[in-house]
N, C-alpha and C positions, 0 to 999 in steps of 0.2 A: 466493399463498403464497410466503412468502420463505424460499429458502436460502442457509446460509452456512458455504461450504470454506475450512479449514485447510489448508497442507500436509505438517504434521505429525499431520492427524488424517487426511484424504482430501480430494482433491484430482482432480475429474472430467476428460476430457480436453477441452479449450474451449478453442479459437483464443483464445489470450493475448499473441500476439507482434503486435504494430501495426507495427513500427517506430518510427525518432522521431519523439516528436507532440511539439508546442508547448502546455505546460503554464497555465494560467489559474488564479490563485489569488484564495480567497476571502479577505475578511477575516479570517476565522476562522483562515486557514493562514497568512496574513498577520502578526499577533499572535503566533499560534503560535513562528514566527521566530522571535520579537523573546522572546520569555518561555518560552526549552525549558531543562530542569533542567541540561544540557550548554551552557549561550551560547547567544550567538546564532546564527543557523543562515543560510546563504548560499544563497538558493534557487536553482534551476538553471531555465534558460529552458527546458528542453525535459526531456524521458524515452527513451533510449534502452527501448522493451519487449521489446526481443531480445534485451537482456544484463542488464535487470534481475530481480531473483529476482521471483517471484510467493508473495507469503506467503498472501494471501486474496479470497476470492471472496466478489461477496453476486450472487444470481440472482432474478429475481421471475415468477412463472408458468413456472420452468420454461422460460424461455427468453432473458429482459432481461437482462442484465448490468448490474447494477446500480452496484457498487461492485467496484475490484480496487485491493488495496493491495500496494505494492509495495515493495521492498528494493534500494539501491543504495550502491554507494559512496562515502563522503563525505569520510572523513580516515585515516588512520593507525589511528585509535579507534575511529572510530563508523561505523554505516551510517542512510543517512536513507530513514525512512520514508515513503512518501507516498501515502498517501490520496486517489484521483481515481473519479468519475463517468467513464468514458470515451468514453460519446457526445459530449462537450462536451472532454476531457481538462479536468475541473474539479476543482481541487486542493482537498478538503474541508479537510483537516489535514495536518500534517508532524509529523513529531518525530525525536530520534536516540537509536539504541538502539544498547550497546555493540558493538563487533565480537564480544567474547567471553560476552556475554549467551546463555545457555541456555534461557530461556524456563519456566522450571519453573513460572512460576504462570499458565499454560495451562491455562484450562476449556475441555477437552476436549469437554464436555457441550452446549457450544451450539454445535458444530459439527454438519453432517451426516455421515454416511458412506457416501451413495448417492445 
């Protein structure tokens, strides 16, 4: 069974700080770059996870850590997002979302809260 924490919905307490890992990007995060509604996007070789924000979790059985998407900063504007597998630190996706982006169209609903 899979879940999946928001941190504006709940957010459990789970060793989320690595430190810096050396990031691997898929094609798909690749492309991503190259085609984000903001430009193009300047990947970064590695992930600080002790100073970047943690937005989302996905968990499987209650105990895999599946997915953790994460919030860093990228320019003046924007913060970049980034999407990794962390056993592998495998970059699924990236995109940039404003710095003053409020999130209002949050479904709530497909997150957990326990």
């Amino acid at each position: 069974m899979n879940k999946l924490y928001h941190f504006q919905v709940y957010m459990p307490d789970l060793p989320l700080k690595f430190g810096k890992q050396r990031l691997n990007y898929s094609n798909h995060a690749l492309n991503a770059s190259r085609d984000d509604r903001y430009g193009y996007i300047q990947l970064p070789t590695s992930i600080d996870t002790n100073t970047a924000k943690v937005i989302e979790v996905e968990i499987v059985n209650n105990r895999f850590l599946s997915k953790v998407v994460y919030r860093v900063d990228y320019d003046n504007t924007h913060d970049l997002i980034v999407v990794v597998i962390p056993d592998r630190w495998f970059v699924k996706t990236v995109w940039l979302n404003r710095k003053d982006d409020k999130h209002q169209t949050l479904r709530r609903e497909k997150y957990a809260v326990a």
